[in-house]
Phi, psi and omega in degrees: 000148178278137187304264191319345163258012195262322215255325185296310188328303196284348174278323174310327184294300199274340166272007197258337200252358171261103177253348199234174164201152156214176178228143171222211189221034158299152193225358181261165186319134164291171197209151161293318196302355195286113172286013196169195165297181217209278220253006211321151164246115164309321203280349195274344187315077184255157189276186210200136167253171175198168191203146235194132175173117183074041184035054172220166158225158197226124164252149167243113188243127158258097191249109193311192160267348170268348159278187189280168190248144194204175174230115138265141133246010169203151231216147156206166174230168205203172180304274209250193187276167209063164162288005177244013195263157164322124187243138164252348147203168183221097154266160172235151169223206214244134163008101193213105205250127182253091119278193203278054180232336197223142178268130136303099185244153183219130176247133193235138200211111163271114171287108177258104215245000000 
């Protein structure tokens, strides 16, 4: 196998074991020590698609316009479902309020080097 299909292989491995998103309204610096959300909205639990490609993987959260309306600020993705689940990442950004007018889409992209 090839250094690059050895490294997509493993972006693949990793989108296979990320299934969820969520959004809260938490505002402090992410930390590696984070186990979660500062702030989770549970209503926000949604699965995730993804794509895998050029030894990187790319998620997609989609929070619809028929869902709940929120000011998120901070994104995080996870194994499974809930607010207690293995959380694998956490960013925060700056104020971005989703009403029934607009989808929250958030794309988060891991790089294998």
């Amino acid at each position: 196998m090839k250094q690059n299909e050895y490294l997509n292989a493993l972006a693949q491995l990793i989108s296979t074991d990320i299934q969820y998103g969520i959004v809260g309204t938490g505002s402090t610096t992410p930390t590696q020590d984070d186990g979660g959300l500062e702030t989770p909205d549970a209503s926000t639990d949604k699965t995730i698609e993804y794509s895998v490609s050029n030894n990187s993987v790319t998620f997609t959260y989609t929070l619809r316009s028929t869902d709940t309306n929120i000011t998120a600020t901070e994104f995080g993705l996870k194994k499974e479902a809930g607010t207690d689940a293995t959380f694998i990442s956490r960013d925060v950004f700056p104020a971005t309020t989703k009403d029934g007018t607009v989808d929250l889409v958030i794309e988060k992209t891991f790089f294998i080097q």
